[in-house]
N, C-alpha and C positions, 0 to 999 in steps of 0.2 A: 480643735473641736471637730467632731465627725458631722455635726450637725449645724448648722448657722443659725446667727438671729431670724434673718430671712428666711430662711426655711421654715422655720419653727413657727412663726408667724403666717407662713402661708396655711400650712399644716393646722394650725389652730384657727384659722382664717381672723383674725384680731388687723386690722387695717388702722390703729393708728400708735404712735409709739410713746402712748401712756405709760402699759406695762410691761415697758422694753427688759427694764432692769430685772424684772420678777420673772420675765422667760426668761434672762439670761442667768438669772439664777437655777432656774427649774431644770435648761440645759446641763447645768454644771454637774448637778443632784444627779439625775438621770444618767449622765456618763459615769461616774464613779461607781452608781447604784450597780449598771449594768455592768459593768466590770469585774465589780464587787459578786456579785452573784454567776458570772459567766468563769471567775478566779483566773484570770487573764494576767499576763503584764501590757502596759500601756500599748508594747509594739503587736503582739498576738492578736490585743484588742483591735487594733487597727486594721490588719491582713484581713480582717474578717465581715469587711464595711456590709456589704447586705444585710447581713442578718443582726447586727447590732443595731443599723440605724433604725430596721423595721420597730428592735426592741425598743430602742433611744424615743423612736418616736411615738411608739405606745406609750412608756414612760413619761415623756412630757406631756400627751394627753390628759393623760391620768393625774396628776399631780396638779396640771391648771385646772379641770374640769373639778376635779376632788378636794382642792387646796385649805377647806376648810374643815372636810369632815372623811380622809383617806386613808381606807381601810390596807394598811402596809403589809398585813399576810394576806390580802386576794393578791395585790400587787407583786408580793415577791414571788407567788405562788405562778403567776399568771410568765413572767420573766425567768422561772426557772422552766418552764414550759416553752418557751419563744427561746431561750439560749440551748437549752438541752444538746442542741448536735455542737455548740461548740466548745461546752463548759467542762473543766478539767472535773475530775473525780478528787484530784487532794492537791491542796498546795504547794 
């Protein structure tokens, strides 16, 4: 994972580990999402830790702050905009 429990957690500022499970699912979502959307393979994805984590970690934002009612075209739209300089053009 590009991104830790720890991290994530700071990053969300959330101080106790109630919703450990539910970031670390949020984590998971968020790296695939971005991947998915940046059309990387795992290792590409990787080479590239700035600018994904910035995305990873907007992504987790968005999905815990949103978790209930998250609008997935401002999201993908917002992540195609934050990956832009690294996402392939075709698979």
């Amino acid at each position: 994972m590009l991104i830790t429990l720890d991290e994530a957690k700071l990053y969300l500022r959330i101080d106790s580990d109630d919703e450990d499970s539910l970031v670390t699912n949020i984590i998971e979502s968020a790296e695939h999402l971005c991947r998915d959307i940046a059309r990387l393979s795992a290792e590409e994805f990787e080479e590239e830790k700035a600018t994904v984590r910035a995305a990873m970690l907007y992504t987790i934002a968005y999905l815990y702050e949103h978790r209930e009612k998250a609008d997935y075209h401002e999201l993908i739209m917002m992540l195609r905009s934050l990956l832009f300089g690294i996402r392939r053009q075709v698979f």
